[in-house]
DODO-167446 format. One record per residue (C-alpha): residue in one letter; x, y, z. Coordinates in steps of 0.001 Angstrom, whole numbers, plus 500000, padded with zeros to 6 digits. Each point is the difference from the previous one (the first is absolute). Example, Ala and Ser with C-alpha at 12.3 -4.5 7.8 and 13.67 -1.06 7.14 Angstrom:
residues 2
A512300495500507800S501370503440499340
This chain:
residues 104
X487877495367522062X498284498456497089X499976496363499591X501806498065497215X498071497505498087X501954496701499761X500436500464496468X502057503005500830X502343497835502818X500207497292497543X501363501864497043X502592501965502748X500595496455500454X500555499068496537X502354503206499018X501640499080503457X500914496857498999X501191500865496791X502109502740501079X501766498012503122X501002496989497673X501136502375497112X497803498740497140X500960496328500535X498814497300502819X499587496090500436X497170497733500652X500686500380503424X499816503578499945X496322499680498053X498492497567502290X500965502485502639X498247502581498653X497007498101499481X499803499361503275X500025503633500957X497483500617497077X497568497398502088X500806501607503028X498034503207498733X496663497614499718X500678499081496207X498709496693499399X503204498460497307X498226498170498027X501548499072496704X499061502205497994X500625503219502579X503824498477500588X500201500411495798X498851503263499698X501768500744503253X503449498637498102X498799501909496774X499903503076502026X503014499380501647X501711499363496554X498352503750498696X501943501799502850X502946498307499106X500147501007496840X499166503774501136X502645499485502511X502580499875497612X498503502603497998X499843502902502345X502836501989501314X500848499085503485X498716503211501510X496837502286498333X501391502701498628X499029503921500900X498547502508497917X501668503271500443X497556502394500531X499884502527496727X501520503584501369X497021502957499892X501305502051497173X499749503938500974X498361502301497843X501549502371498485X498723503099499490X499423500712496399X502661503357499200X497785502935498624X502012501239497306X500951503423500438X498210502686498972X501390502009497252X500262503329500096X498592501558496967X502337502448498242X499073503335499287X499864500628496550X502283502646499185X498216502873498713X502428501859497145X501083502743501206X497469502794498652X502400502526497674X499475503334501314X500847502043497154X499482503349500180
């Protein structure tokens, strides 16, 4: 199995958190989950714990946004072909022939 990059656990993380506390959490809650952001080998400095919050703040917003579950494309159904009708073939008339007088 592939290995994830840490940028992959800590956005998992991220949507995790966002998800579990429904869009809203406390200090508490943040300074937890900085914690478990260092805990991936992220040095929080102040400027990563911003952008970290920013980030944070962006899947909030798209939290609220989406619908609660993806939703599924039906799949189109094949169409069948039709053959094309041949119109019918006419019969051609026999021109009637007048009737030849026979006078005699």
């Amino acid at each position: 199995m592939a290995t994830t990059h840490n940028l992959q656990q800590m956005t998992k993380l991220l949507g995790d958190f966002v998800v579990k506390n429904h869009g809203a959490w406390n200090h508490d809650q943040w300074e937890a989950l900085c914690e478990n952001v260092t805990a991936l080998g992220v040095d929080m400095d102040g400027s990563l714990e911003e952008h970290l919050g920013l980030l944070l703040e962006h899947l909030r917003v798209f939290y609220f946004c989406m619908p609660l579950t993806p939703q599924r494309k039906t799949k189109a159904k094949a169409k069948t072909k039709t053959k094309a009708k041949s119109k019918p073939k006419t019969k051609e008339k026999k021109k009637a022939t007048p009737a030849s007088s026979e006078t005699s």
